[in-house]
C-alpha positions in Angstrom: 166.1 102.6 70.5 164.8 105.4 72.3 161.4 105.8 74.5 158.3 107.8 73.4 158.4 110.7 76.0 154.7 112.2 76.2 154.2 114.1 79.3 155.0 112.4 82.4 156.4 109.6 80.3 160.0 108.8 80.8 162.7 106.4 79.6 164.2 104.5 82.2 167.0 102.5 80.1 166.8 101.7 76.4 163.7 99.9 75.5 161.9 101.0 79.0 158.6 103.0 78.4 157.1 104.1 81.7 154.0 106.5 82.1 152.5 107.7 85.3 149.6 110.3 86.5 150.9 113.6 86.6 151.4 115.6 90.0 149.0 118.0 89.0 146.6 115.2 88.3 147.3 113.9 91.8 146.5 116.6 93.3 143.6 116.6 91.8 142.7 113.3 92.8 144.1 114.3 95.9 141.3 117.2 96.2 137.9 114.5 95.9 138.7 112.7 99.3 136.3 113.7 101.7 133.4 114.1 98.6 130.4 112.1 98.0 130.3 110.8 94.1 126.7 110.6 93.3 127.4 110.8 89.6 129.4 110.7 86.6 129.2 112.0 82.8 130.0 110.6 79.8 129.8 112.1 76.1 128.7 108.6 75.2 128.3 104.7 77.1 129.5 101.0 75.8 128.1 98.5 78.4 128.8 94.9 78.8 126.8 94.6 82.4 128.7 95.6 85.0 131.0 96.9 82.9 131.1 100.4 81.1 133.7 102.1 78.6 133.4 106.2 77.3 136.2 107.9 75.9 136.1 110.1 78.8 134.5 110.2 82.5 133.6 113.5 84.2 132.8 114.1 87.8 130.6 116.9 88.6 132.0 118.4 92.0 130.4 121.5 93.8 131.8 124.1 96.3 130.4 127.2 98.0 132.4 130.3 98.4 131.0 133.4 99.8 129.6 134.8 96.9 128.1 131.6 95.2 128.4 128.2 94.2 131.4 127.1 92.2 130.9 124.1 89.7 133.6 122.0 88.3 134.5 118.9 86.6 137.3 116.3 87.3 138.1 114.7 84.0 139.9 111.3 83.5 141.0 110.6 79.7 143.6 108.1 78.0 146.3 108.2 75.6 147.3 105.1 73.9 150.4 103.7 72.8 152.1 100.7 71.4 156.0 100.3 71.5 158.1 100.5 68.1 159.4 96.6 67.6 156.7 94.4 69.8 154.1 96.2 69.3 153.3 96.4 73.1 150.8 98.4 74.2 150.1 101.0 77.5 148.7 103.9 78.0 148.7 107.5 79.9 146.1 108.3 82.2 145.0 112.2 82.2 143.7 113.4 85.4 142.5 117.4 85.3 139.4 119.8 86.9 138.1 122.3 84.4 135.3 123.9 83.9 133.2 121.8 81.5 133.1 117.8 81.4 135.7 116.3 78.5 133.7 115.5 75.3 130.6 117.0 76.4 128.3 120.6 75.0 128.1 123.1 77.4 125.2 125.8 76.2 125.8 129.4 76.7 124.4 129.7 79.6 126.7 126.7 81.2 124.2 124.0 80.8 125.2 120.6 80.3 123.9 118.8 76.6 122.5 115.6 76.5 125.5 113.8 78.6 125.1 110.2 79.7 124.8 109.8 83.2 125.9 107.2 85.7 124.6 107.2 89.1 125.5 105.8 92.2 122.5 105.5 94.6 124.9 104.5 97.3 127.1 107.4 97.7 130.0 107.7 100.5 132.3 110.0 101.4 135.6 109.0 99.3 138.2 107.9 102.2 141.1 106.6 100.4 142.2 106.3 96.4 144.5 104.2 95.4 146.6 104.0 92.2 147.6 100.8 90.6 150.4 100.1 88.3 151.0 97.6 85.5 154.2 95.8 84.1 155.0 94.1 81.1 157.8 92.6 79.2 157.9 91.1 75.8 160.5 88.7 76.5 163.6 88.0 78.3 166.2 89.1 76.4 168.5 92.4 77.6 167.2 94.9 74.9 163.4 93.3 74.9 161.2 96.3 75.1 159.2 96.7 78.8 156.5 98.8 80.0 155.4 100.4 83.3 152.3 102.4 83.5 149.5 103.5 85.7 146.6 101.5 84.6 143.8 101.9 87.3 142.7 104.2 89.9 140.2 102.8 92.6 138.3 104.9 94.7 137.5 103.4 97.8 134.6 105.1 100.3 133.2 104.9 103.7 131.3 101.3 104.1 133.6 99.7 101.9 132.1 100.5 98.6 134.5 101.4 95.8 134.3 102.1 91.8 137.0 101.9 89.6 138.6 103.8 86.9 141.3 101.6 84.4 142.6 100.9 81.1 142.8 97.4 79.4 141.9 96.1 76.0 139.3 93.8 77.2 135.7 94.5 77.7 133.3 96.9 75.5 135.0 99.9 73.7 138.2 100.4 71.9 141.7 100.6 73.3 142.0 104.5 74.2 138.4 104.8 76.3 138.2 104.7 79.9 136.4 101.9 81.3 134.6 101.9 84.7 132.8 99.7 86.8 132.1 99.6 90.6 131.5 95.8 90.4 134.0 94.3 92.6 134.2 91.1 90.1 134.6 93.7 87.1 137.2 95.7 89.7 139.0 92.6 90.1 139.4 91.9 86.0 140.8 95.7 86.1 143.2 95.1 88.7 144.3 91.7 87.6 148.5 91.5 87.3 148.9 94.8 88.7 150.3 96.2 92.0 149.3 99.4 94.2 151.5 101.7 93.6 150.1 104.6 96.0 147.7 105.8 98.1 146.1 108.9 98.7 144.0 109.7 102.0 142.9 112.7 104.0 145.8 115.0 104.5 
């Protein structure tokens, strides 16, 4: 049996599926510590309380050169998988900064189309992010199938406030959108079984 190989996925022994952020995503994450988060952009919103799915997320982020403002987004998106015999699913997360937010119209002059909008009314400085990872196996045996994947990235700013970014098949949505919450109880659903795996800080 051989692994599925999609981007940074790779197959540690037969029947090993493993998937982690790319280093170019890291970087990217790498590049919003030290920035204030005041929103986020969705093509569209489930919500179950505290709890909100979109099949992608889109950070606006802002810098000034000499000559003018720059505006870009940092996109977060999700592949889904299941493995060939037991069915056993995890997914990729996608990590990138371009020019226009993932799944939403841009006009021609560079305006943003009816996105939906998340705000955060308390917004810190981002001092550390922390990637989580998530292992399964569907049984004991030698040749059972196993999966390792990143499954959530929290963002953790000055005060102690954080929102999270994670994959699951619970909650509102279906099994390839990105959920988000920055409800610590909703956090700690997202971050239930897994283990930090990294964590980024100011360099």
């Amino acid at each position: 049996m051989t692994a599925m190989i999609t981007g940074d996925n790779s197959e540690t022994s037969t029947g090993k599926y493993c998937t982690q952020i790319s280093e170019a995503g890291l970087v990217v994450l790498q590049g919003l510590i030290g920035r204030q988060v005041h929103m986020v952009y969705a093509p569209c919103l489930q919500v179950a309380g505290a709890h909100l799915t979109s099949p992608s997320f889109s950070i606006p982020v802002s810098d000034q050169t000499a000559e003018k403002w720059v505006h870009k987004h940092v996109n977060f998106s999700f592949e889904w998988f299941e493995t060939p015999l037991t069915l056993t699913d995890y997914w990729k997360i996608a990590v990138s900064i371009d020019d226009k937010p993932q799944g939403i119209e841009v006009n021609s002059t560079g305006a943003i189309v009816a996105p939906c909008t998340i705000n955060f009314y308390e917004s810190k400085p981002i001092n550390r992010i922390e990637v989580f990872e998530f292992n399964w196996s569907a049984g004991q045996e030698i040749d059972m199938e196993m999966v390792t994947y990143d499954n959530a990235i929290r963002f953790e700013c000055e005060g102690g406030r954080a929102f999270c970014i994670a994959c699951q098949l619970n909650g509102p949505g279906i099994a390839t959108e990105v959920h988000l919450s920055e409800n610590e109880a909703v956090i700690s659903e997202f971050l239930e079984g897994s283990r930090l795996r990294m964590s980024l800080t100011a360099m």
